[in-house]
C-alpha positions in Angstrom: -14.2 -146.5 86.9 -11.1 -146.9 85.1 -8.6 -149.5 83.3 -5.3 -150.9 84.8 -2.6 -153.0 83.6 0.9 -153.5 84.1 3.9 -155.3 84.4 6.4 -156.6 86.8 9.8 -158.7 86.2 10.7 -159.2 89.9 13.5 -162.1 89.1 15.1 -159.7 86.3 14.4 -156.3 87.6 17.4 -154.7 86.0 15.6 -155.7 82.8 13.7 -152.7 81.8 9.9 -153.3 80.8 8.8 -151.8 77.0 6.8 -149.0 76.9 5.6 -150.1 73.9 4.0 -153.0 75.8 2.5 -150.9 78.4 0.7 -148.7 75.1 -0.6 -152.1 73.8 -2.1 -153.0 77.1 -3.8 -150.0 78.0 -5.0 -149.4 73.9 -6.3 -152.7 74.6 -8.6 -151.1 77.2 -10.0 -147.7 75.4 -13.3 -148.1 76.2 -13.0 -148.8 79.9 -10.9 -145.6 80.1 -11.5 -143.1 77.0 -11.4 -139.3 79.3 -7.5 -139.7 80.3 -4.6 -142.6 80.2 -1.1 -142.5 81.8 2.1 -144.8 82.5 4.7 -145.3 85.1 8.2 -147.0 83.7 10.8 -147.3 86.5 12.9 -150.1 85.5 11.4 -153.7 85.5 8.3 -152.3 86.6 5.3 -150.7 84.1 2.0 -149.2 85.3 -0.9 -148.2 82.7 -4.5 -146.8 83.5 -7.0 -145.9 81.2 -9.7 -143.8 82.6 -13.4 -143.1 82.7 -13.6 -139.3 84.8 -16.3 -139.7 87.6 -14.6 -138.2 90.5 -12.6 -135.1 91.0 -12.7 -134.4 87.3 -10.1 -132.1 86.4 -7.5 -133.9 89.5 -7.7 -138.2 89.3 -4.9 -138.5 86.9 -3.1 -141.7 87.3 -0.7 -143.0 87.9 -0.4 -141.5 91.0 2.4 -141.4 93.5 2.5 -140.2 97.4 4.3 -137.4 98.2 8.2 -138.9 98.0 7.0 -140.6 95.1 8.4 -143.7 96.5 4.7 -145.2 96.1 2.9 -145.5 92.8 -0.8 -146.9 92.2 -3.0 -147.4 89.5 -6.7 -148.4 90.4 -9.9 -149.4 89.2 -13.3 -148.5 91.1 -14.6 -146.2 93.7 -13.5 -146.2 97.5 -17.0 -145.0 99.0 -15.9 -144.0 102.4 -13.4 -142.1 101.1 -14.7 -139.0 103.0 -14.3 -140.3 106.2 -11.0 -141.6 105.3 -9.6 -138.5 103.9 -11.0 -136.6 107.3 -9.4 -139.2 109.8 -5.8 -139.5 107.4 -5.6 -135.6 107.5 -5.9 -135.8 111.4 -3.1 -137.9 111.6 -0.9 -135.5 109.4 -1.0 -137.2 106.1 -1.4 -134.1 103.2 -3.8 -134.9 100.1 -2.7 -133.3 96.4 -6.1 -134.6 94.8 -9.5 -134.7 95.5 -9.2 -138.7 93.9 -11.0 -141.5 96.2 -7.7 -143.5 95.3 -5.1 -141.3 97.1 -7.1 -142.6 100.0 -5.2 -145.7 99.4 -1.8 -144.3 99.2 -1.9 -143.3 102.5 -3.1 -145.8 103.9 -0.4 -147.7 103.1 1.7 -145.7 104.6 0.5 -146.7 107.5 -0.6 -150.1 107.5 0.5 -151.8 104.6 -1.2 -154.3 103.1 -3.9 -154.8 106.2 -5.0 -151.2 104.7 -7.4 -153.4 102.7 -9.7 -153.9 105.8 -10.3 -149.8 105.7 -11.7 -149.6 102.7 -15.5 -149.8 101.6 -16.1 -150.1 97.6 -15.1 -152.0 94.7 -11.6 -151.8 93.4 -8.9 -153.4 91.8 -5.7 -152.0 92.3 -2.0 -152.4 91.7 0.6 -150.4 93.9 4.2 -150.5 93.8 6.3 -150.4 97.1 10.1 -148.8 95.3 11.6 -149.3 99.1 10.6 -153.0 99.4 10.5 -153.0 95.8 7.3 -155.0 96.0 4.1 -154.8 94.0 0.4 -155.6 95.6 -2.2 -156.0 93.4 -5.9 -156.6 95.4 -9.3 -156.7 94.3 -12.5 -156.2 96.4 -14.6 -158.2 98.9 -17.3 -159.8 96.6 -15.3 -159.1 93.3 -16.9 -156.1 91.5 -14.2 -155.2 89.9 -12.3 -158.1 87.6 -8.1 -158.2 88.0 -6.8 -161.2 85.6 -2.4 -162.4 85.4 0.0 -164.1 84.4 2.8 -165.4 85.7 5.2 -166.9 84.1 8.2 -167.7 87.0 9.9 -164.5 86.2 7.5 -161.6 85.6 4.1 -160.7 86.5 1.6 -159.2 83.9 -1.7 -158.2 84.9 -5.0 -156.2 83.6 -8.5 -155.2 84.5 -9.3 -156.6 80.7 -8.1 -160.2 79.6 -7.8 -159.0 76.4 -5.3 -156.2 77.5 -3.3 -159.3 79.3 -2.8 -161.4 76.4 -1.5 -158.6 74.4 2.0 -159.7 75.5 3.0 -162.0 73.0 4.5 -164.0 75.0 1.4 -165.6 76.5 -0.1 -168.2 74.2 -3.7 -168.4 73.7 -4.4 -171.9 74.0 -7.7 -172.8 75.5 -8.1 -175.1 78.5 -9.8 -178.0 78.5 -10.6 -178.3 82.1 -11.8 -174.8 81.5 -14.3 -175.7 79.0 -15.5 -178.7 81.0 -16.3 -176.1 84.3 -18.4 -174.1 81.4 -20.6 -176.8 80.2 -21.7 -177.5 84.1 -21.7 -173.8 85.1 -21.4 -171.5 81.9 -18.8 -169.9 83.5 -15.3 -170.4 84.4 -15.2 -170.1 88.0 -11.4 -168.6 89.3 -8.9 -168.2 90.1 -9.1 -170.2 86.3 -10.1 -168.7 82.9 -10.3 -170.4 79.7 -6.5 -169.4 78.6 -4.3 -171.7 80.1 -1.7 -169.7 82.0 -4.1 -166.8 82.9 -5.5 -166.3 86.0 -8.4 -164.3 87.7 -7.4 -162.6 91.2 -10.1 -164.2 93.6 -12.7 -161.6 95.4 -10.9 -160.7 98.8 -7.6 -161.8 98.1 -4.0 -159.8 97.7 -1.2 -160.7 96.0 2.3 -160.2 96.7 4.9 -159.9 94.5 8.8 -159.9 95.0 12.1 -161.5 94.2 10.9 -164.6 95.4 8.1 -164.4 93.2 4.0 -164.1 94.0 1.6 -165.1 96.8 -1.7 -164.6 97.5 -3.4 -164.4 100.5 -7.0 -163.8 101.3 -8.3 -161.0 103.9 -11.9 -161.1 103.7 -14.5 -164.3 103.9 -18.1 -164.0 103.7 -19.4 -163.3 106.9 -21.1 -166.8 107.8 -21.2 -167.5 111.5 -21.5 -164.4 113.3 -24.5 -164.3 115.7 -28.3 -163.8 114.8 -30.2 -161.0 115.2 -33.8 -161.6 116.4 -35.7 -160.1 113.2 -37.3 -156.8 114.9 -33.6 -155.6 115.4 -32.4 -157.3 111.9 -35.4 -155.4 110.0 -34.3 -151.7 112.3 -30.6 -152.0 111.3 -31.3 -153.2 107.5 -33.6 -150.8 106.6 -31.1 -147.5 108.0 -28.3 -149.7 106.2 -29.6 -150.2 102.9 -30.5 -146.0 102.8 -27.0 -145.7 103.8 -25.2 -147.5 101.5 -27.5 -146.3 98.6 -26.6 -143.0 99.8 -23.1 -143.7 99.4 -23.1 -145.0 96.3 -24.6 -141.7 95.1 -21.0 -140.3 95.3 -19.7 -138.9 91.9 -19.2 -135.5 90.4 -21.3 -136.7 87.3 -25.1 -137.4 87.0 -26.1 -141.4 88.4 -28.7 -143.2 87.1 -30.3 -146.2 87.3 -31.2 -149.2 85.6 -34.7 -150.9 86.0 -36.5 -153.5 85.3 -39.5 -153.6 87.4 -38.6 -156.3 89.4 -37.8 -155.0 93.3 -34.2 -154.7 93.4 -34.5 -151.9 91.3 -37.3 -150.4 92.2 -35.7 -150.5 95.8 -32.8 -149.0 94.4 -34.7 -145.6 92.2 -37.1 -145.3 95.2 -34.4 -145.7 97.6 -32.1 -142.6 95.0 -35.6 -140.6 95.0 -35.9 -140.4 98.9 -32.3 -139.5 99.2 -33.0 -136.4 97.1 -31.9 -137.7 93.3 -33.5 -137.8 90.3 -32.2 -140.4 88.6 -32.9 -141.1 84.6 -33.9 -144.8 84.2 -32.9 -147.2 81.6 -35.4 -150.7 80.4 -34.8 -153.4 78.3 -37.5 -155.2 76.7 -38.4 -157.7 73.8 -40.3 -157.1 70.5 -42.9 -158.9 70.4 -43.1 -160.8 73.6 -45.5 -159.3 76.1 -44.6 -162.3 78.2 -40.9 -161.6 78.4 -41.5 -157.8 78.9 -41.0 -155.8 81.8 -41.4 -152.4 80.1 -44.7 -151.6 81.5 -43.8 -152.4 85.1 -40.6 -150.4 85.0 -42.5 -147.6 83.2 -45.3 -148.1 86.3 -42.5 -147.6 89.2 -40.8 -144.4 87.2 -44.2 -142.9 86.7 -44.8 -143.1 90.0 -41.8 -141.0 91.3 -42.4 -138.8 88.0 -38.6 -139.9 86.9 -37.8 -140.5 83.0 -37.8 -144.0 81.9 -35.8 -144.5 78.4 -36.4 -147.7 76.9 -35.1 -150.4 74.2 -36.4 -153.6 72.7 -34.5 -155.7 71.3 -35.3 -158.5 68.3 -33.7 -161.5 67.2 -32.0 -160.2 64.6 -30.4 -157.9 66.6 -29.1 -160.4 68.7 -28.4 -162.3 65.6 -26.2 -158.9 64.1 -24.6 -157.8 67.6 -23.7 -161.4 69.5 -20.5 -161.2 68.3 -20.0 -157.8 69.6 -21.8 -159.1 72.8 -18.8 -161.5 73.2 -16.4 -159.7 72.8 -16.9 -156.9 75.3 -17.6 -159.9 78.0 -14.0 -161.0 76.9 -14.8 -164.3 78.9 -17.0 -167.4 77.4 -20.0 -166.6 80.1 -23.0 -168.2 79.0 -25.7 -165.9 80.3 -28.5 -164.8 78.3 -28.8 -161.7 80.4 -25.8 -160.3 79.1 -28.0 -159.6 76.2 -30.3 -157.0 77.5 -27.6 -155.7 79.5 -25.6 -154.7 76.8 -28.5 -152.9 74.3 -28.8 -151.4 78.0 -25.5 -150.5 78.7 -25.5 -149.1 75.0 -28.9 -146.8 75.4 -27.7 -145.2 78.8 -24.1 -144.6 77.7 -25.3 -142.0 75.4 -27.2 -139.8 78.1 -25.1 -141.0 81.2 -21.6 -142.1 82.9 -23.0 -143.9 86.2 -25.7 -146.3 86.9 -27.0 -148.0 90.2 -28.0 -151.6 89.3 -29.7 -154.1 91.3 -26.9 -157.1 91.2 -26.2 -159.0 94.6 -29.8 -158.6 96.1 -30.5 -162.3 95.6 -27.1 -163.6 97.0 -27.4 -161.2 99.9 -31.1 -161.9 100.9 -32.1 -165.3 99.6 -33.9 -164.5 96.3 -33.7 -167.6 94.6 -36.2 -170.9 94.7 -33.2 -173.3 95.8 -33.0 -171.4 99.3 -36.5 -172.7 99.6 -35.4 -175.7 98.5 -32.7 -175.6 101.1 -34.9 -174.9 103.4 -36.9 -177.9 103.0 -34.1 -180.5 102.7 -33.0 -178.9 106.5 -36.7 -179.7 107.6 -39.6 -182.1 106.5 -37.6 -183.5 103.5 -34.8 -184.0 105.5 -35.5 -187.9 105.6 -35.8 -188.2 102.1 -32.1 -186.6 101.2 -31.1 -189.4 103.7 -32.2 -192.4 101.5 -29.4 -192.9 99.4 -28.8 -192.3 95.4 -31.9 -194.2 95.0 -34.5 -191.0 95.0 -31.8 -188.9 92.6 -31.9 -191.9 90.2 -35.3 -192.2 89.9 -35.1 -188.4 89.3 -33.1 -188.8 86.4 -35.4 -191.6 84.8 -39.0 -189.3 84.5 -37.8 -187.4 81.8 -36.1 -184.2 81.3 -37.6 -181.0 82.7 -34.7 -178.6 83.0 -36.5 -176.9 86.3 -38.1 -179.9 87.6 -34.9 -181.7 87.4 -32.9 -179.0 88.9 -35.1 -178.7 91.6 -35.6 -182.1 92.9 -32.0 -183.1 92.9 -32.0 -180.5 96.0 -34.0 -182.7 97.8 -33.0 -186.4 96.5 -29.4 -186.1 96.4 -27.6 -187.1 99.4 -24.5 -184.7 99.1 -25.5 -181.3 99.3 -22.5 -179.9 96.8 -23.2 -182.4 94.2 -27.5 -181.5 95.1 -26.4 -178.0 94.3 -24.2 -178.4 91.6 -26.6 -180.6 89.8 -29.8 -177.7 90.8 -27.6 -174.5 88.8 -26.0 -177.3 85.8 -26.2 -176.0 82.4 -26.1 -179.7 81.9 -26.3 -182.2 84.2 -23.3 -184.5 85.0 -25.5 -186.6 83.1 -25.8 -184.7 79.7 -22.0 -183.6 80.0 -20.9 -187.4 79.5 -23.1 -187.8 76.6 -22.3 -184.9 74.8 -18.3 -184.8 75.8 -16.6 -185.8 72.3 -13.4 -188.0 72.7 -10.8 -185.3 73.9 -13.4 -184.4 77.1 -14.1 -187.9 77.9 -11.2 -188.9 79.9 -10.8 -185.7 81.5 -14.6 -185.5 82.9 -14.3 -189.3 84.3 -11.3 -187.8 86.7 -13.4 -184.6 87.5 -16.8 -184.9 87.0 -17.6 -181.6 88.6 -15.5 -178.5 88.7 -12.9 -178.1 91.4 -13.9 -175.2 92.7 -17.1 -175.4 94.8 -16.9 -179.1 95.2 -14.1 -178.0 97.4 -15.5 -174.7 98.7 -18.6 -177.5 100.4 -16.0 -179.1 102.3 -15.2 -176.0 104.0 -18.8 -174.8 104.7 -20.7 -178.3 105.9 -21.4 -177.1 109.7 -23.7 -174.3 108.2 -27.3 -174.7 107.3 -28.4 -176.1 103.8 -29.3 -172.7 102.9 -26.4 -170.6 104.0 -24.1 -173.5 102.3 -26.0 -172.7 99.3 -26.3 -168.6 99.8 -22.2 -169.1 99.9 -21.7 -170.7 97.4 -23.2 -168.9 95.1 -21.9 -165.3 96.6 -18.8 -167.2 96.1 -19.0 -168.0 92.4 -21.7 -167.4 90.5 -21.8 -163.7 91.7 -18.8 -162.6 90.9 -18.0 -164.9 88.0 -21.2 -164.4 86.1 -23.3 -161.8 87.2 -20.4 -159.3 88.5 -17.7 -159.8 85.9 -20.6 -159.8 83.0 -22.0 -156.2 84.8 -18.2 -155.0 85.0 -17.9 -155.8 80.8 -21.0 -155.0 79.0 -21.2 -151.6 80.5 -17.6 -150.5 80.4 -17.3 -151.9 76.4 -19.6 -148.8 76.7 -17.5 -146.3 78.8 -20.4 -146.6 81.9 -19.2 -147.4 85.4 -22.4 -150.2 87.3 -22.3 -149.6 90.9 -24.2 -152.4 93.3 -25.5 -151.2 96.8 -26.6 -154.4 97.5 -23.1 -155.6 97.9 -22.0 -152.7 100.5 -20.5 -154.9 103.1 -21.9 -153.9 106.4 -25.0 -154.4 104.3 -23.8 -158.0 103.2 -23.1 -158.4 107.1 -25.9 -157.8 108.4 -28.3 -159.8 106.0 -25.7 -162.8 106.9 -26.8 -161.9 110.6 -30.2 -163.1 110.1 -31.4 -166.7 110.5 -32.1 -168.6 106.8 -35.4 -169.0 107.8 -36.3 -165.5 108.2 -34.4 -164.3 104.8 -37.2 -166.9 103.3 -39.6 -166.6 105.0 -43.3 -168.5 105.0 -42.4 -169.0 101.3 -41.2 -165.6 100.8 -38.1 -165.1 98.6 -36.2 -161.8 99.8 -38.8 -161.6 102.7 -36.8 -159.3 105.0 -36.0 -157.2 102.2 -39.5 -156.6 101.2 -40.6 -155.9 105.1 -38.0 -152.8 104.8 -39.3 -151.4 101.6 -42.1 -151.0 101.3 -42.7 -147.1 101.1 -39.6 -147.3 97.8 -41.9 -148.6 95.5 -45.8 -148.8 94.1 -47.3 -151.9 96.3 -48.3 -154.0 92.9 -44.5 -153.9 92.2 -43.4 -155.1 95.9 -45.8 -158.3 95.5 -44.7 -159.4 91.9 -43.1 -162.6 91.6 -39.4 -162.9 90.4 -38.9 -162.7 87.0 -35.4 -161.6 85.9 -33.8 -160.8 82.6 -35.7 -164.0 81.2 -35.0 -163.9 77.4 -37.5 -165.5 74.9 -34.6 -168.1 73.5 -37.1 -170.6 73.3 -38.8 -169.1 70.7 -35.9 -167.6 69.0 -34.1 -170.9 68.4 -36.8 -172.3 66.6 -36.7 -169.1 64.3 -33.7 -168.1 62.2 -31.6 -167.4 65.2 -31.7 -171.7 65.5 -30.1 -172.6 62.2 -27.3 -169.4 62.7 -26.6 -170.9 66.4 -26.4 -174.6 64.5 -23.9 -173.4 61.9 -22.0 -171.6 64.4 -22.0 -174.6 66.7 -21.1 -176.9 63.7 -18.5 -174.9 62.4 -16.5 -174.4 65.9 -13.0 -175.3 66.8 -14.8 -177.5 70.3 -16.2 -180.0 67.1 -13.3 -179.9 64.8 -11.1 -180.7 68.5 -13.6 -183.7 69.2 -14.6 -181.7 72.7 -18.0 -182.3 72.1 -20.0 -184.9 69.8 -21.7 -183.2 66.8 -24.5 -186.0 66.7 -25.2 -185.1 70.0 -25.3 -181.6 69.5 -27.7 -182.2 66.3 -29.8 -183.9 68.7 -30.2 -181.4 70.9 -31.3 -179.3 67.8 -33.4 -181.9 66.6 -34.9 -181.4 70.6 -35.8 -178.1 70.8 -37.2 -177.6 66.6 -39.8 -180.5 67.6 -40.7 -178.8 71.2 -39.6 -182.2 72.7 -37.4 -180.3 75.2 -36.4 -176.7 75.7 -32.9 -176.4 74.8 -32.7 -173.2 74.6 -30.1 -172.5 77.7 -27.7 -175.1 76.3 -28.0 -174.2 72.8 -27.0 -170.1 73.4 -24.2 -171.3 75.6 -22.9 -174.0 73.0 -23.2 -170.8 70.6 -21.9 -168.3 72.8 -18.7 -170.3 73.5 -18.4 -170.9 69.7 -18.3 -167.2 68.8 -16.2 -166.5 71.6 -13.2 -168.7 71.1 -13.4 -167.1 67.1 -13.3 -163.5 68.7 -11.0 -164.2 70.8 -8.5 -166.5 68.8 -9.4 -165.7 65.2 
């Protein structure tokens, strides 16, 4: 796991780049890099890495150029398959002077090009400079693991693992975008290719780009693997369980200890049980709450590491803590992502740093095998309910007029709503189309009457209507809300702490074969994740494999109505989004005035209001 950056002026490449910039760029990035750095300057081009030593130790220094040294790449991950690479590229005569994963990618280069994207199994974001062509390719992976951001302003191209590390150059201003923050109040995320800087842009999961005289494009080589033929379940349940063991198994691949973190849920447990049987013995890492028994999953992780006699470190975390470190929390994320979850994750992140370099996580098990409530959801809208999605706006209207129950709410619009991207859009809302022209001040008014949803997966629905409810909804959010909230905030609260996250879950003949199994078997009879319990059972203790889902829920609720409340108010109040007239302060004071008197549970939209205000200070000053 490393940092990259660089920069390209491919209209002016006689004009040499500034080392000085490169410096800035990849200081910008210590912590996702501290073992080793290095740059490449060869005219209008500059590479920079930062990196975090994981494989081939005292060899991996980059950046790192093929044997002409006509080829140059800097890049950001693990190739996973790299064994079987290196073995097949030796037998066609290609010579290794590493032991690095990355050379792997050199060479294949060599002799494919860009289609050399389609070998590779992992998660990565790279940058690699063709001298003959004199043509940079930066790519990142399938499902977007790893985060590449850049800029381009029409005459040079500058790009980074980090955001911060982009907008070093001063010649990007950092003005937020409106549109951006609009996207965030329905999502709490900015999905890409946008962030919340005008001008700088996130590279999309499976997509290249291209860039030359002529300037950049992007091209995608991988989609989500939708429409391939089913698998009757016996033969889907055979091939899963070998699969998952095998991608586990690879992900095992590092010349440093791996470790795991768990929460006692059964993603994780899958994944330590999954470590144990391959022969590891992996330290584990918990996050908890003080004081809320409700909110804690200590004892359950504690049960499943007992059980395989592994060590199980844990933290809990307070209020005040999050009170003291939020800003700190922000600031690693680099992007305004609204999650609560980044919270535990980064006291995490923080605990196992100090013993460990590489953890196995559980990310990308509910996106792969139906592990949310709105596939059942989905699943009833294709069947019983169908009739009633097919009455009109009336049902969704009289939706909106019981009362506001943020889960009820949610929920039924799956059912009552006739369009299925507006239904799901309305089911994940931070606020509902609804709230967000209530609480948009003057500047967001005219904007959100023109888009009243975000671009993004409106259009993505369009592309995806001949599926199922379910897959339309599985893509989706594989689509967006994986990688630009639960990836991107994995990628940033660990590395702000030097540790690499790897996500088995996400291994893509994994991916493909859970995407070969009907809807209606990945929930099944009620069943969230059902196929992926059927295969692992023998990876954890039995009370674990039949606990419901419980996630990194946070007690907010509770923590708003403490002294947490009136420092997220002041925040809030004091933000550049009031002063700007984005949002309404009344409305805001309502919500406030909500929560205190347990009228409604705010709590979601009140961190995110927060979040975003402490951001754009970090971030802007």
């Amino acid at each position: 796991m490393c940092g990259i950056c660089g920069i390209y002026n491919y209209s002016e490449t006689g004009r040499p780049v500034d080392p000085n910039r490169i410096k800035a760029m990849t200081d910008a990035m210590l912590s996702r890099g501290p073992d080793d750095e290095g740059t490449h300057i060869q005219g209008g081009l500059g590479l920079g890495f930062r990196r975090l030593s994981i494989v081939d130790l005292s060899g991996g220094h980059q950046p790192l150029s093929d044997e002409t040294g006509s080829l140059w790449l800097v890049m950001n991950g693990e190739i996973y398959n790299y064994p079987q690479l290196k073995k097949e590229l030796i037998a066609r005569g290609h010579k290794f002077k590493t032991a690095s994963d990355a050379e792997s990618v050199l060479h294949l280069y060599q002799d494919h090009g860009p289609e050399l994207l389609s070998k590779l199994e992992g998660m990565f974001a790279f940058a690699l400079w063709d001298t003959a062509k004199r043509r940079l390719m930066l790519a990142r992976d399938r499902t977007g693991i790893k985060p590449l951001y850049y800029h381009d302003d029409g005459k040079r191209l500058i790009f980074g693992s980090s955001l911060v590390s982009v907008l070093t150059d001063p010649s990007i201003k950092k003005e937020l975008s409106l549109s951006a923050f609009s996207d965030f109040l329905a999502l709490r995320y900015v999905p890409a290719p946008d962030t919340a800087i005008n001008g700088v842009k996130k590279l999309e999961p499976g997509h290249f780009l291209l860039s030359g005289a002529k300037g950049i494009s992007i091209k995608r080589y991988w989609s989500i693997p939708a429409r391939l033929p089913r698998l009757p379940e016996a033969e889907a349940r055979e091939l899963l369980s070998k699969q998952l063991m095998k991608s586990i198994g690879s992900h095992l691949m590092s010349d440093v200890p791996v470790a795991a973190f768990l929460s006692g849920g059964i993603d994780s447990s899958i994944v330590v049980g999954a470590m144990v049987k391959l022969g590891a013995r992996p330290k584990t890492f918990t996050a908890g709450f003080e004081g809320d028994p409700l909110f804690d999953e200590l004892p359950y992780a504690k049960q499943v590491a007992d059980h395989w006699g592994l060590d199980n470190y844990q933290v809990q975390i307070s209020s005040a803590e999050v009170q003291q470190h939020v800003a700190d929390i922000a600031r690693a994320l680099e992007e305004p992502i609204a999650d609560p979850a980044a919270i535990p994750g980064y006291f995490l992140s923080q605990m196992a740093a100090r013993q460990v370099k590489v953890v196995l996580t559980g990310e990308g098990a509910d996106e792969t095998f139906a592990g949310y409530r709105r596939y059942w959801w989905a699943l009833e809208r294709s069947s019983r309910l169908k009739p009633l999605s097919r009455l009109g706006t009336g049902p969704a209207r009289l939706i909106d007029k019981m009362g506001f129950n943020f889960y009820r709410h949610r929920s039924l619009k799956l059912l009552t709503e006739p369009k299925l991207s507006t239904a799901y859009l309305e089911n994940i809302a931070l606020f509902s189309l609804k709230e967000r022209q209530v609480l948009a001040g003057s500047a967001l008014k005219d904007l959100m009457a023109s888009r009243p949803y975000p671009r993004q997966p409106e259009e993505l629905f369009k592309d995806i209507s001949d599926l199922e409810p379910i897959d339309q909804l599985q893509y989706a959010d594989t689509s967006y809300w994986l990688p630009d909230d639960l990836l991107i905030k994995m990628d940033k609260i660990t590395m702000a702490h030097s540790l690499e996250a790897r996500v088995p879950f996400l291994d893509n003949d994994l991916l493909t074969l859970a995407w070969q199994v009907s809807g209606s078997i990945r929930y099944k009879n009620g069943t969230s994740k059902y196929l992926l319990r059927e295969i692992a059972g023998d990876l954890m203790p039995s009370e674990i494999l039949i606990r419901p889902k419980q996630g990194f829920d946070l007690p907010l609720a509770r923590w708003f109505r403490g002294p947490l409340g009136e420092f997220a108010r002041q925040t809030i109040m004091d933000s550049r989004m009031v002063r700007e007239k984005w949002i309404d302060p009344a409305m805001t004071e309502e919500y406030f005035k909500q929560h205190l008197t347990q009228k409604h549970d705010r709590s979601f939209q009140i961190y995110a209001l927060m979040f975003w205000s402490i951001w754009e200070r970090e971030l802007l000053g």
